[in-house]
PAMI-955499 format. One line per field, with one value per residue (C-alpha): y, x, z; residue number from 1; residue in three letters. Coordinates in nm, 4 decimals. Example, Ala and Ser with C-alpha at 12.3 -4.5 7.8 and 13.67 -1.06 7.14 Angstrom:
% residues 2
v	-0.4500, -0.1060
u	1.2300, 1.3670
w	0.7800, 0.7140
num	1, 2
residu	Ala, Ser
% end
This chain:
% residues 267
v	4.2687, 4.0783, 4.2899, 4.2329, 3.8982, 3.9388, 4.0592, 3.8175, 3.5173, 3.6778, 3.7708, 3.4103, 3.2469, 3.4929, 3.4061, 3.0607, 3.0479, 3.2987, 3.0834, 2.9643, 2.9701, 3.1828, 3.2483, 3.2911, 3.1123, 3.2551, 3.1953, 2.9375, 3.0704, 2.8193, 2.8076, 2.9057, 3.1560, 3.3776, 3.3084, 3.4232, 3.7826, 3.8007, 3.7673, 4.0677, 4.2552, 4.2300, 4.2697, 4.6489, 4.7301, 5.0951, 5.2583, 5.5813, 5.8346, 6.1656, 6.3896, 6.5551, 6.7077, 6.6939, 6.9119, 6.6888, 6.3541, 6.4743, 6.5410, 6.2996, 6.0343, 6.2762, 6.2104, 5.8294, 5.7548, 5.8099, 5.6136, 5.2664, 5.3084, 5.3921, 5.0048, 4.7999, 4.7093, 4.3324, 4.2640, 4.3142, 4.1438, 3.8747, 3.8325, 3.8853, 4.1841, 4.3659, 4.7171, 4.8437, 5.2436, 5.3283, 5.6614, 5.7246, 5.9550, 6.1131, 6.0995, 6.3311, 6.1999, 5.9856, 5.6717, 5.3756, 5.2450, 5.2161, 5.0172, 4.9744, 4.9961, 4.9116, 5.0868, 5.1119, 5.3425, 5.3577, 5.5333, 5.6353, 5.7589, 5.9624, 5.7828, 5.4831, 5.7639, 5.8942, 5.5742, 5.5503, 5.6787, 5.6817, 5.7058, 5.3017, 5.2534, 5.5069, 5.3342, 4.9571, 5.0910, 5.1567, 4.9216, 4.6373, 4.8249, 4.8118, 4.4363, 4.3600, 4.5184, 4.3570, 4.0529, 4.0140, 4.0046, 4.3424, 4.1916, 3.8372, 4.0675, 4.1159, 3.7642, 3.8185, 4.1201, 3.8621, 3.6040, 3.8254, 3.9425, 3.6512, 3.4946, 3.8691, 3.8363, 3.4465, 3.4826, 3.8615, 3.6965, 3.4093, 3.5871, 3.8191, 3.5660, 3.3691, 3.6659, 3.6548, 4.0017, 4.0488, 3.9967, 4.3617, 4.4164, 4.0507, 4.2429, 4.5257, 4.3431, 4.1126, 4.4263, 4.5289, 4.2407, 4.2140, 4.5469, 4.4717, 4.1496, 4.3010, 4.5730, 4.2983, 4.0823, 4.3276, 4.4672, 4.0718, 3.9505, 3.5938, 3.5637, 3.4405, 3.6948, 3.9311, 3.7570, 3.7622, 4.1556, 4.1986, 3.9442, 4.1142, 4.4677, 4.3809, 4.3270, 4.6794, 4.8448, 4.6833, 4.7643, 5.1215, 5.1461, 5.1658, 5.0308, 4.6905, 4.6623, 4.9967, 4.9280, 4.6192, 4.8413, 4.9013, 4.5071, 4.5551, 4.8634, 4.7317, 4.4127, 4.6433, 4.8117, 4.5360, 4.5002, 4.8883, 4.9963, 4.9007, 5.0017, 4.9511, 4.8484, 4.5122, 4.4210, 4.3474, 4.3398, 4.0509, 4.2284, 3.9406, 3.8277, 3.5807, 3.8612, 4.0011, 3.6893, 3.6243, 3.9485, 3.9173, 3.6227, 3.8202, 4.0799, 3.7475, 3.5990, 3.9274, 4.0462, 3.7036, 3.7546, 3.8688, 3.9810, 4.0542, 3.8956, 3.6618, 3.2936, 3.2215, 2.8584, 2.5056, 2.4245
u	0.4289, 0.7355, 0.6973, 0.2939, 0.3425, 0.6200, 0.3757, 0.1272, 0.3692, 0.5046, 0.1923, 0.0811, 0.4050, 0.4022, 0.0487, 0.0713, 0.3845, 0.2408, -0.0652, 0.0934, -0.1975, -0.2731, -0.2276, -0.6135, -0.8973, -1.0567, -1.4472, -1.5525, -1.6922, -1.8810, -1.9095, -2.2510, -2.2863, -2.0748, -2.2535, -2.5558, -2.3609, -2.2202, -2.6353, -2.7251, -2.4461, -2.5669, -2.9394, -2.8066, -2.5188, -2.5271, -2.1965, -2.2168, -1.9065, -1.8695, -1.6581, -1.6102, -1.2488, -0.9471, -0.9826, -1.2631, -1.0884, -0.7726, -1.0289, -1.2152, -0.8390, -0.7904, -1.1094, -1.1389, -0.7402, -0.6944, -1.0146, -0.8930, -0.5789, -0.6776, -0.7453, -0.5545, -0.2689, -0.4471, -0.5311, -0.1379, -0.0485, -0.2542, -0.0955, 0.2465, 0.3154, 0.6788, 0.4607, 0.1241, 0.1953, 0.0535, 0.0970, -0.2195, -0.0855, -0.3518, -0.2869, -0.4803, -0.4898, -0.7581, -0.6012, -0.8286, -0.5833, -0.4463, -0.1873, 0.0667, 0.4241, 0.6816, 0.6567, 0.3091, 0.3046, -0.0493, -0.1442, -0.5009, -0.5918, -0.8899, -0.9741, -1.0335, -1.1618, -1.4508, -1.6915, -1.7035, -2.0118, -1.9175, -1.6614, -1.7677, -1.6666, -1.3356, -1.2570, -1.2740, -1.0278, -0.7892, -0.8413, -0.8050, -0.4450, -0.3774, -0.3959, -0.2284, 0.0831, -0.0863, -0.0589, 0.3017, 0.2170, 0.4121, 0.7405, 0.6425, 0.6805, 0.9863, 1.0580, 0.8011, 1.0208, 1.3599, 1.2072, 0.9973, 1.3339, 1.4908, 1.2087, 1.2231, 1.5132, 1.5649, 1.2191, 1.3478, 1.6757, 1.6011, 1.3418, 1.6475, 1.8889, 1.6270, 1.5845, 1.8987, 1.9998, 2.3572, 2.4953, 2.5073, 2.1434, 2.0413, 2.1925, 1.9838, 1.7226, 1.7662, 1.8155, 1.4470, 1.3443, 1.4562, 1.3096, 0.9832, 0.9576, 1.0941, 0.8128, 0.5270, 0.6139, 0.6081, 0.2929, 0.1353, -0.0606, -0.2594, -0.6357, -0.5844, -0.3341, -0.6394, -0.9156, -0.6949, -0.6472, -1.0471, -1.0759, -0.8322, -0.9736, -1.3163, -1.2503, -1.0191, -1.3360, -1.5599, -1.2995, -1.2963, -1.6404, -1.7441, -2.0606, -1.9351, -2.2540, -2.2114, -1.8296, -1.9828, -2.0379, -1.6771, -1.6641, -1.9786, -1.8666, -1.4842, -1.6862, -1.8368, -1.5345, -1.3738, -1.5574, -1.5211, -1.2437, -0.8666, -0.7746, -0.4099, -0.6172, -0.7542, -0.4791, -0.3065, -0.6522, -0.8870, -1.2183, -1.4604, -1.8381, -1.6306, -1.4981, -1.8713, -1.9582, -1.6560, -1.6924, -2.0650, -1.9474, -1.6141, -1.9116, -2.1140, -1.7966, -1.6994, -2.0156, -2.0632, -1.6566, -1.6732, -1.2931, -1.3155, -0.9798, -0.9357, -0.8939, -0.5652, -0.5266, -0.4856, -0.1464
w	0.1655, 0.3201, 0.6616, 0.6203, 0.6361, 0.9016, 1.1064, 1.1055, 1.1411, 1.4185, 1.5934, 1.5676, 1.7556, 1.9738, 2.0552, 2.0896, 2.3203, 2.5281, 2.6485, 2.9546, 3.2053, 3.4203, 3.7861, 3.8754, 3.8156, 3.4946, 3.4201, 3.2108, 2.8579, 2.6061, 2.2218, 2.2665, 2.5406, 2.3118, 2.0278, 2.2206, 2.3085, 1.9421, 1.8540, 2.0790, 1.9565, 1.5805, 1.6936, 1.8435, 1.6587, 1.6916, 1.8733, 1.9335, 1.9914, 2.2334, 2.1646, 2.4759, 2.4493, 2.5738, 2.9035, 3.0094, 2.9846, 3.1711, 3.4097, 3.3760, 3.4125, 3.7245, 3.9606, 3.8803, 3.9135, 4.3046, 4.3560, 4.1388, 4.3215, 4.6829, 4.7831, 4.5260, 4.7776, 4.9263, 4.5038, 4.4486, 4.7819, 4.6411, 4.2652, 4.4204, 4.1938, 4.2219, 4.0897, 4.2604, 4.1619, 3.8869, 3.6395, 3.3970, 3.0814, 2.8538, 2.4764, 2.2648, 1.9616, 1.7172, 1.7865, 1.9113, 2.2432, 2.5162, 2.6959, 2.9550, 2.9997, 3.2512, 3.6399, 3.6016, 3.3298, 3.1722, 2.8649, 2.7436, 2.3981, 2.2861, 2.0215, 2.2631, 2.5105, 2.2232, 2.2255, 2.6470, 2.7927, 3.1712, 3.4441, 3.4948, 3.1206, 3.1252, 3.4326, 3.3300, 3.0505, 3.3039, 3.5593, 3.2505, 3.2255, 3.5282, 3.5538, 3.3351, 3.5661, 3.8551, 3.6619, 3.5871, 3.1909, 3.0971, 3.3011, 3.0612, 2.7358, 2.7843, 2.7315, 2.4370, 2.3058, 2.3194, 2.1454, 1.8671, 1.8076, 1.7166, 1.5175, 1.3472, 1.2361, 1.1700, 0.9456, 0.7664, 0.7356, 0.5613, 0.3233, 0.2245, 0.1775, -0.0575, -0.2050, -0.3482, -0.1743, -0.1010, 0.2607, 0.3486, 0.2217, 0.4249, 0.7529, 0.6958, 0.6348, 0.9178, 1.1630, 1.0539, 1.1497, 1.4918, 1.5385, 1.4272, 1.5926, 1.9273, 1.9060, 1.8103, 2.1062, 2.3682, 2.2940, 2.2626, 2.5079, 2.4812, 2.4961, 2.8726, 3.0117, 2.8242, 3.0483, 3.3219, 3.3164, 3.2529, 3.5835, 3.7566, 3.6609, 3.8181, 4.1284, 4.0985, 3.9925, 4.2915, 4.5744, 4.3861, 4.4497, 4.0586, 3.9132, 3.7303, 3.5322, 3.3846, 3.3342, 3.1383, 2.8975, 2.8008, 2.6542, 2.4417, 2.3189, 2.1408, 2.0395, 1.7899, 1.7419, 1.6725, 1.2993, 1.2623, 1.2523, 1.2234, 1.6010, 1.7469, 2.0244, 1.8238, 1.7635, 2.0869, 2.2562, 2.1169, 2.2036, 2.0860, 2.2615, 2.4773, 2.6474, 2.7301, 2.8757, 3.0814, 3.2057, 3.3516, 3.5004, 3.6876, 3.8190, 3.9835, 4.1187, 4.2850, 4.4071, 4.5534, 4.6952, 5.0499, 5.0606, 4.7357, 4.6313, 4.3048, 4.3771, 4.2469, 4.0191, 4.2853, 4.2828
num	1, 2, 3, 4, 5, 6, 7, 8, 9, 10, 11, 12, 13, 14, 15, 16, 17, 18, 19, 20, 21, 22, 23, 24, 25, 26, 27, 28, 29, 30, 31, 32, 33, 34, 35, 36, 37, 38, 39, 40, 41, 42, 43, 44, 45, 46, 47, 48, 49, 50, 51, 52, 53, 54, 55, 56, 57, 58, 59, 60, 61, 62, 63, 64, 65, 66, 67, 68, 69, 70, 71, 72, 73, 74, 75, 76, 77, 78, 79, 80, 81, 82, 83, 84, 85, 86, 87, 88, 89, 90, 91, 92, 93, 94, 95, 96, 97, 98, 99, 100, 101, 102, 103, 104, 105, 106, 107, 108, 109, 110, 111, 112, 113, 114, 115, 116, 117, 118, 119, 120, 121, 122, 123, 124, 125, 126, 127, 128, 129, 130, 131, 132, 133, 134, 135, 136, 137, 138, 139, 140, 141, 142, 143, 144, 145, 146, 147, 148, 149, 150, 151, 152, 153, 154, 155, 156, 157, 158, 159, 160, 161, 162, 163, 164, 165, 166, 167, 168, 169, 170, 171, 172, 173, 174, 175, 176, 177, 178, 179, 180, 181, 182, 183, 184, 185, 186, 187, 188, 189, 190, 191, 192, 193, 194, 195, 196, 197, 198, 199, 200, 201, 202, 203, 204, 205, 206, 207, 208, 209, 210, 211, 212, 213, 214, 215, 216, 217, 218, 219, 220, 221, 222, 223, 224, 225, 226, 227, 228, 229, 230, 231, 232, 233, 234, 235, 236, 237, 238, 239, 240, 241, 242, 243, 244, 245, 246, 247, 248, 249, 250, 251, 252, 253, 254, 255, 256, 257, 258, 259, 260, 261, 262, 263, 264, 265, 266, 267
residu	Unk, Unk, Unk, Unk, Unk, Unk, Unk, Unk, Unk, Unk, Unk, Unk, Unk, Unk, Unk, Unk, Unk, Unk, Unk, Unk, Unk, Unk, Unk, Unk, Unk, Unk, Unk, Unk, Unk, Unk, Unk, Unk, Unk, Unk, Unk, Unk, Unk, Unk, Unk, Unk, Unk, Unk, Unk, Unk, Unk, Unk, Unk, Unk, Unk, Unk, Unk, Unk, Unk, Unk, Unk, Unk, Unk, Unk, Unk, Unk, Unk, Unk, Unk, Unk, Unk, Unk, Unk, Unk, Unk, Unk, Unk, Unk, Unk, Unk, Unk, Unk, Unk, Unk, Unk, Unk, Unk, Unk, Unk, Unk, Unk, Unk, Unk, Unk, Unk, Unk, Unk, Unk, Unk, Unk, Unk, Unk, Unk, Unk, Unk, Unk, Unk, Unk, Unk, Unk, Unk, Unk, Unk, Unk, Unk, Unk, Unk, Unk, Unk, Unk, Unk, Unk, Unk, Unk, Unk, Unk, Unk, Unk, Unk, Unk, Unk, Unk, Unk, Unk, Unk, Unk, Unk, Unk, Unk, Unk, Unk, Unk, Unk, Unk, Unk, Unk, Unk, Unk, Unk, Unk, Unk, Unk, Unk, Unk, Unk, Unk, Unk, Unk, Unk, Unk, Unk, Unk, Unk, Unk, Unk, Unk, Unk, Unk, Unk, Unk, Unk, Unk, Unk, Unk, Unk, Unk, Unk, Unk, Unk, Unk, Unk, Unk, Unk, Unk, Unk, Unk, Unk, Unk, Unk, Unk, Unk, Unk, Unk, Unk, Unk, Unk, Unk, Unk, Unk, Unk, Unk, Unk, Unk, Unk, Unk, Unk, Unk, Unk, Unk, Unk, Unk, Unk, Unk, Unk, Unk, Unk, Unk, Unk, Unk, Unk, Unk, Unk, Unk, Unk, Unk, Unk, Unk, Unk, Unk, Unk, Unk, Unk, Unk, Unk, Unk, Unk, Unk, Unk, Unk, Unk, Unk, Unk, Unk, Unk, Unk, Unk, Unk, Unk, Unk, Unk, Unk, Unk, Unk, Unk, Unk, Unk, Unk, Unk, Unk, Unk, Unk, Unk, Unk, Unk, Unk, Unk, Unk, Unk, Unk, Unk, Unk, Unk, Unk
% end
């Protein structure tokens, strides 16, 4: 119960210090455009799930990897990124995720892989991960990591020591905590550095030559998840209607984009 709770007071400092803005212009998203989505979403709730094994999606992370990657270099150039290689890793397990780790290293499960219908859909999985690199926000959780450790370990710490424990078991205790709080802040992102990747990921996708409408279909697909199931993915990934929205309005800004490069915020 202590570590439950651990969690969730972590998650939400971590949250709120890591809305710092973001360094391109993000699409505006209203109360009630995303209560429209969330409407269409409960009017066709049904999510289906393929089940196409584990052969096909390394294949599958093969064929669409060299052509996210093959003109991302002007998109980096652009965000000012110190990483633009990037390393896709399949995972076969049930597991509902996937994320990114330092040097580009991306990692896909099957779980997350099961409810995708297309290349456009596996692809906008990736292409989300990869900016997030592109975006600095993986080199920013490390700051995350420090300061979820601290606030682990200040907030496990104190419990033990009200707890009446003795000072060996409060160390202990306080050790967990770091841990745990370390391991929650690295993997937290904020609902803008989240827009920002799905912005970001767009215009990866259109200078890829993918279908962005079809990719769409990626958002739609974990805001349904999102009531269904207890994915890792939710967790670090808010995956609500205001995503859906923000997202059609990416695919209008790009396709109108002649150099198809993200506007970065006015100084």
């Amino acid at each position: 119960m202590i570590r439950s709770r651990l969690a969730k007071s972590l998650m939400a400092c971590l949250l709120l210090q890591g809305c710092g803005g973001t360094g391109f212009e993000l699409p505006p998203v209203s109360e009630t455009e995303a209560l429209q989505a969330a409407r269409a979403i409960d009017i066709d709730p049904s999510l289906p799930r393929y089940s196409r094994g584990n052969a096909y999606y390394r294949q599958a992370i093969r064929r669409i990897a060299p052509q996210l990657t093959r003109n991302i270099g002007p998109v980096c150039m652009r965000a000012e990124t110190a990483v633009c290689q990037f390393r896709f890793h399949y995972v076969a397990d049930d597991e509902v995720n996937a994320f990114t780790e330092e040097d580009g290293h991306i990692y896909l499960h099957r779980g997350m892989l099961d409810y995708l219908q297309s290349d456009d859909e596996i692809a906008a999985v990736m292409a989300h991960e990869m900016g997030h690199q592109i975006a600095n926000h993986v080199e920013e959780g490390k700051g995350s990591a420090v300061l979820g450790a601290l606030l682990g370990g200040l907030l496990m710490g104190g419990a033990a020591v009200a707890g009446g424990l003795t000072q060996e078991e409060a160390n202990q205790q306080t050790n967990q905590g770091m841990g745990l709080g370390a391991r929650i802040g690295q993997i937290s992102f904020s609902k803008e550095q989240e827009r920002e990747a799905d912005l970001l990921a767009a215009y990866v996708l259109a200078r890829g030559g993918f279908d962005l409408h079809r990719a769409g279909g990626t958002f739609e697909v974990l805001a349904k998840l999102d009531d269904r199931t207890n994915a890792s993915w939710k967790d670090t990934h808010p995956a609500g209607p205001e995503r859906i929205v923000a997202w059609r309005k990416a695919v209008v800004e790009v396709e109108a984009n002649k150099d198809q490069l993200p506007r970065p915020v006015a100084p």
